[in-house]
C-alpha positions, 0 to 999 in steps of 0.5 A: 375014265379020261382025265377030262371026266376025272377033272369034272368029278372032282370036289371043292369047297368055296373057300378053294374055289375064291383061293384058285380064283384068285390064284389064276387070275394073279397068274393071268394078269400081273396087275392084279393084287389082293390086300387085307388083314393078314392075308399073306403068309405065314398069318395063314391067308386071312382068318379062315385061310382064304388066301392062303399060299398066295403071297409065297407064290406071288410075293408082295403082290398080296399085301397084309395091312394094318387094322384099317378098313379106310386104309385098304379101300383108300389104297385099293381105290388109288391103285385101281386109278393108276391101273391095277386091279386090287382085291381088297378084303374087308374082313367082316361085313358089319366092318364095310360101314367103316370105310362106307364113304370111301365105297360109295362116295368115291369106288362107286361114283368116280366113273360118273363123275369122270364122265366115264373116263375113270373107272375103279376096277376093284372087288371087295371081299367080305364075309359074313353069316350067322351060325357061329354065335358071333353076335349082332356086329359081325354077321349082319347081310348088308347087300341092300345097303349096297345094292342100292347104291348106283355104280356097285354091283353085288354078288353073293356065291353059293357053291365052289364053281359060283364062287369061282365063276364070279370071282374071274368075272368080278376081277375083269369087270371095270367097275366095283364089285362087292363080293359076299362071301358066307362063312357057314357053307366056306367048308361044304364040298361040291363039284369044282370049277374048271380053270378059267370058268366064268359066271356072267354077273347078273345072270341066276341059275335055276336050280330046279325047275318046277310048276307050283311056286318059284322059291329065289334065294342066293348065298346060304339060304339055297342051302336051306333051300335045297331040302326044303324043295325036296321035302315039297316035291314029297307032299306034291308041290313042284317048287323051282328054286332060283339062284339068283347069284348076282343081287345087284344088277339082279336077273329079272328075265329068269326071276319074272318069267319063272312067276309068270310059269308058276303063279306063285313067289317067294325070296329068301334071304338072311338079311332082316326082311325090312328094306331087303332085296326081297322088298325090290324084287317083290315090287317088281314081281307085282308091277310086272306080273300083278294079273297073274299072280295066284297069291301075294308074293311071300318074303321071308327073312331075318327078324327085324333085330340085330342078330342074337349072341345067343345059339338058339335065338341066332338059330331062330333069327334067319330062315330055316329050311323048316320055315321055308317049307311052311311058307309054301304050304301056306302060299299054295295054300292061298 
């Protein structure tokens, strides 16, 4: 076995693939910088050690902050303006609301209101994600609030190689990226990304290909989506399941033509169903495909509720891959 194969073989988990991400980019390009909450060493990278061992190679180029989200957006947005590019954290994503003006009246608008001679080439890190009891102000999905926001683009990572990918790509783009991290899948091991690997923001990947309905998902519900796919194909269905990857811009090519093949959708996403990103791509699905459609297009969330302390009823809140498997049966049913 060469050392090529070796290299394709090996195993990360997203939390290494952001750190190597991250790191190979400082080592590319000296203006780009990370600052945050105890990112530097020794607070051990972060609260889950996402940056770890990157301030003791690149010294103050990753900067810890005070408790500020306005301070590390405001200092990020400034940097970004005299010709860096900052990777700043926002540990949580309920805490994103802190600094909102700062992202969307200022990170996402400059470039417009420059008339394109400004742009603001900053990513922001932000974690979130239910299943460690950590209440209704610390694990909310937010994306749609964002997504809807001109001038910000949205991804959301599902695997080492993703979080890699579009880690690179959402450091070399001009303009302002949210990057959605989920702290549940941040240990699970799969194939590791090649140095200097890219994924296009706004372009999805189909995970599997199938004929009787398209399942799209991204983040964590791919997770729940995979065995759910599984246990279709047990009972005769033949589900594709798209990744979507990027929500904002989103990829409606791969996403349309899949319903077009199918007949059938549904998205999946932990965010509240209400007003989610399952609600834009469902009323596109139905104005594009409205004549081919074999049933209703099936969004299935999170309940309409702030997320539960409690372990069982967190556990009840978002899908599961038992739901998911019970909403197919019921739309091929249709």
């Amino acid at each position: 076995m060469n050392a090529q194969t070796n290299v394709k073989a090996a195993k990360a988990n997203i939390l290494q693939g952001i750190n190597a991400a991250i790191a190979d980019a400082m080592e590319a390009d000296e203006t780009v910088i990370a600052l945050g909450e105890d990112l530097a060493d020794p607070e051990e990278g972060g609260v889950c050690g996402v940056t770890k061992g990157l301030s003791s190679r690149f010294g103050d180029r990753v900067r810890s902050t005070p408790i500020s989200e306005q301070a590390i957006i405001g200092a990020a947005i400034g940097a970004s303006l005299v010709g860096f590019k900052p990777i700043a954290e926002i540990m949580l994503m309920n805490f994103t609301t802190v600094a909102m003006d700062m992202i969307v009246n200022h990170a996402a608008k400059l470039r417009f209101m420059s008339g394109g001679q400004t742009h603001v080439p900053i990513v922001i890190r932000t974690m979130t994600g239910t299943g460690f009891a950590s209440g209704g102000q610390h694990c909310d999905y937010l994306e749609a609030w964002f997504a809807h926001t001109a001038g910000i683009k949205v991804v959301c990572p599902s695997s080492p190689k993703d979080a890699y990918g579009l880690m690179r790509s959402a450091i070399d783009d001009p303009d302002p990226v949210l990057f959605i991290e989920n702290l549940p899948t941040y240990w699970a091991p799969a194939d590791a990304p090649e140095k200097g690997y890219r994924v296009p923001i706004g372009k999805a990947n189909i995970l599997s290909e199938g004929s009787d309905i398209t399942i799209v998902g991204y983040a964590r519900m791919i997770q729940e989506a995979m065995p759910a796919i599984a246990k279709l194909k047990e009972e005769g269905i033949s589900a594709e399941l798209i990744d979507l990857r990027t929500i904002a811009p989103w990829d409606r090519e791969t996403v349309l033509a899949s319903v077009r093949k199918t007949g059938r959708a549904m998205i999946v996403h932990e965010a509240v169903t209400p007003f989610g990103a399952g609600a834009e791509i469902a009323a596109v699905i139905n104005e594009e495909l409205f004549g081919k459609l074999k049933a209703p297009v099936k969004r299935l969330g999170g309940a309409f509720c702030p997320v539960p302390f409690s372990k069982p009823l967190e556990t009840a809140f978002a899908p599961q891959t038992a739901d998911i498997v019970a909403a197919a049966q019921a739309l091929l049913a249709q």
